[in-house]
C-alpha positions as CSV (number, residue, x, y, z in Angstrom):
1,X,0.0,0.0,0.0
2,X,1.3,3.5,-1.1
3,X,0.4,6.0,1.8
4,X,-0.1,9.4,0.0
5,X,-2.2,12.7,0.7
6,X,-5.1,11.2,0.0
7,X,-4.6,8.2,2.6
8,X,-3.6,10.2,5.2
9,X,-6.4,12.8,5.0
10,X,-9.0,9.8,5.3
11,X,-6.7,8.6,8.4
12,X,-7.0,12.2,9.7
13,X,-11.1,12.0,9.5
14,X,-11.1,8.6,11.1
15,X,-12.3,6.4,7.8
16,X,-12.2,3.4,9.1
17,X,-12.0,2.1,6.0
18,X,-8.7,3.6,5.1
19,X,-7.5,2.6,8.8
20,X,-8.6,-0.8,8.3
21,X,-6.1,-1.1,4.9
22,X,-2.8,0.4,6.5
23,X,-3.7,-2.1,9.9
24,X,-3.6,-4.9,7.3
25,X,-0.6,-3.8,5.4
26,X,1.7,-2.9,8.4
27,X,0.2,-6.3,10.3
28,X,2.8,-8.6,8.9
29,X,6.3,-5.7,9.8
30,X,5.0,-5.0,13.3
31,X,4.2,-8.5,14.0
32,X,7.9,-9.4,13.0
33,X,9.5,-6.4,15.2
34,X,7.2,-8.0,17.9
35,X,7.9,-11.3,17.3
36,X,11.6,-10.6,17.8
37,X,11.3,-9.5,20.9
38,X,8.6,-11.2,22.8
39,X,7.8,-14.9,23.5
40,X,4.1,-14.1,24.2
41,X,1.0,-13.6,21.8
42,X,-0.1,-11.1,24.2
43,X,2.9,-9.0,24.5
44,X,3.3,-9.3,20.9
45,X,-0.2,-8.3,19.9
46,X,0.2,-5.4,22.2
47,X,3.7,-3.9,20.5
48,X,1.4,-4.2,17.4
49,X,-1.4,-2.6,18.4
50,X,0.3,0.2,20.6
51,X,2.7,0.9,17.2
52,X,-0.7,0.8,14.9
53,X,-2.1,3.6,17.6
54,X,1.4,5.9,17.4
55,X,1.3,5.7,13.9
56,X,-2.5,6.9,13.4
57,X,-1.4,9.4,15.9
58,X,1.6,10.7,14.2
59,X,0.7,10.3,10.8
60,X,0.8,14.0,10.3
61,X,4.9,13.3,10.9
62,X,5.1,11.3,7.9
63,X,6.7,13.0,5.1
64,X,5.0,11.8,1.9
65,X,7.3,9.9,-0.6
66,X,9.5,8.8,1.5
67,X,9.8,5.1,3.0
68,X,6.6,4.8,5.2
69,X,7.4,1.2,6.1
70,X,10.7,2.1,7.4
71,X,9.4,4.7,9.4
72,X,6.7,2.5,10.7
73,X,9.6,0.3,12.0
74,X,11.2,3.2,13.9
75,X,7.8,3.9,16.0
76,X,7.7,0.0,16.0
77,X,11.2,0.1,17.7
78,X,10.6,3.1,20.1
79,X,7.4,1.0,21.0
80,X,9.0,-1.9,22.0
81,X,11.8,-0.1,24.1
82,X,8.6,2.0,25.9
83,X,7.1,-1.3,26.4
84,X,10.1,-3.2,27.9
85,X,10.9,0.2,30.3
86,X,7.1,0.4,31.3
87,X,7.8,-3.2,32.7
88,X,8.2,-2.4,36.2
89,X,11.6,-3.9,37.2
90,X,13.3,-3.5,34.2
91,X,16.7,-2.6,35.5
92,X,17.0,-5.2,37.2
93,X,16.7,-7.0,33.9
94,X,20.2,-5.5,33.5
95,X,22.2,-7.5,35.6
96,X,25.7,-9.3,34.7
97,X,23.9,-12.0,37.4
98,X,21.4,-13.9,34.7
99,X,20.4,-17.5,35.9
100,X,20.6,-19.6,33.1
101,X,18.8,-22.6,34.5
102,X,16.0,-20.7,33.7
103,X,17.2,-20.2,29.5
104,X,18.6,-23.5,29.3
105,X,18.4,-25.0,26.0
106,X,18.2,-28.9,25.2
107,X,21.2,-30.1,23.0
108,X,20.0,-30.6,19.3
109,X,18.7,-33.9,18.6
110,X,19.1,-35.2,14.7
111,X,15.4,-34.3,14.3
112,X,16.0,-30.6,14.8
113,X,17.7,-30.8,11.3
114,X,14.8,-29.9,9.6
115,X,14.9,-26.3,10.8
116,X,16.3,-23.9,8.8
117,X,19.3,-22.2,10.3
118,X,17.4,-19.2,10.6
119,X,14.4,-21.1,12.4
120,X,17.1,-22.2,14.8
121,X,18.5,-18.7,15.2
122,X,14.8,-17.7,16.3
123,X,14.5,-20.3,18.4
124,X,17.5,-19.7,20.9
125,X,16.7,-15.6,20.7
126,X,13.3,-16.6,22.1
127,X,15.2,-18.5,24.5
128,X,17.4,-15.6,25.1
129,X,16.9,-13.8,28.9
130,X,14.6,-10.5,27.9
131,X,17.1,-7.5,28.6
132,X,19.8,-9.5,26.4
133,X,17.3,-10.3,23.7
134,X,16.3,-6.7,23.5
135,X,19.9,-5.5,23.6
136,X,21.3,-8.1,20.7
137,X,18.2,-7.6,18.5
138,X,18.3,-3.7,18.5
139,X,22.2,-3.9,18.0
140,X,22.6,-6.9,15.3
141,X,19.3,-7.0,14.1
142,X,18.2,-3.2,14.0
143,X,21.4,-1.5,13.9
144,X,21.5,0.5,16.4
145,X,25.1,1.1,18.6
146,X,25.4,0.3,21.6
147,X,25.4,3.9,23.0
148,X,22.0,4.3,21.0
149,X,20.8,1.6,22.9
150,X,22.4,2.4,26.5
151,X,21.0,6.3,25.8
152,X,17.5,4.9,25.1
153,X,17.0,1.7,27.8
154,X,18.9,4.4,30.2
155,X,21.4,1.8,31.2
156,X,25.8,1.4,31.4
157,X,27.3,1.3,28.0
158,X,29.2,-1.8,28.8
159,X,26.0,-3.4,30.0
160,X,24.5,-3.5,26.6
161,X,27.8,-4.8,25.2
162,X,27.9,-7.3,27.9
163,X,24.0,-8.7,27.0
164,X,25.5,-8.7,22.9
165,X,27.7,-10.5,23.6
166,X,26.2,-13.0,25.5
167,X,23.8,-13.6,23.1
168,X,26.6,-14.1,20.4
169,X,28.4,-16.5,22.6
170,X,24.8,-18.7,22.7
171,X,24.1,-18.4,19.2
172,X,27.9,-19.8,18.4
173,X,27.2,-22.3,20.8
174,X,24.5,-23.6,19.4
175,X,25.7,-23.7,15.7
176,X,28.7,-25.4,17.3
177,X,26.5,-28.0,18.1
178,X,24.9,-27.8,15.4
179,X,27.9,-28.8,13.2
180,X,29.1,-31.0,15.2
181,X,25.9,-32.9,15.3
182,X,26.0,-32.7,11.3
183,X,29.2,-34.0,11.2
184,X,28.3,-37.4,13.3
């Protein structure tokens, strides 16, 4: 969908309509930022619908003819940073002190082979501890530095780098096993 004057002058008088078609054209990008990010339908669905509600909101921001999906991502990516600072401890989230019992992953089994590396990749983000998640997706995912990152989640700058790199080290470990598993 092509958002131009005319689309967002019927946003601007409420036509549902009009909102309806942009919900169901930026459904499928939110849904992806909020998969990334949360485990949970709920939470998900609520990233979506919160972004959907910015974006009516700012649409007067937009500047027509330039990329409207991108900047849908942006608000998508604020959202989900006001969403994980809203969450009521989340500095304690930020600690070097993560118990991993509670992320531990099963070793691949030979049937796991029929995921796609990507699929795999998914699968131990999910599995990731929430503050490091959020901090490896913005940095590797959504390019953002790690200052970017410490500025907006209002934490240390070696914090985030800490939570990146943990994250790397899991997802090497995992397609270490992977390999090694292919190899057998």
């Amino acid at each position: 969908m092509e958002v131009n004057e005319k689309i967002i002058k019927g946003i601007k008088k409420n036509d549902r309509k009009v909102i309806l078609r942009l919900y169901d054209s930026t459904f499928s990008l939110l849904m992806s930022v909020a998969f990334r990010y949360h485990n949970q339908r709920e939470e998900q669905m609520e990233i979506v619908n919160s972004t959907f509600m910015k974006v009516i909101d700012k649409i007067d921001t937009y500047e027509v003819g330039t990329n409207f999906y991108g900047w849908v991502k942006r608000i998508a990516h604020h959202t989900v940073i006001d969403h994980f600072r809203s969450h009521k401890k989340y500095k304690e989230l930020f600690t070097y002190d993560v118990d991993d019992s509670d992320y531990y992953l099963e070793p691949s089994t030979k049937d796991d082979h029929n995921f796609s590396q990507e699929e795999q990749i998914e699968y131990v983000l999910s599995h990731l501890p929430p503050a490091t998640r959020l901090s490896f997706n913005l940095f590797a995912i959504d390019g953002y530095s790690y200052k970017e990152i410490a500025e907006q989640l209002d934490v240390g700058y070696e914090t985030v780098k800490w939570h990146v790199k943990e994250a790397r080290k899991r997802l090497k470990n995992l397609l270490k096993e992977d390999t090694l598993e292919i190899e057998k």
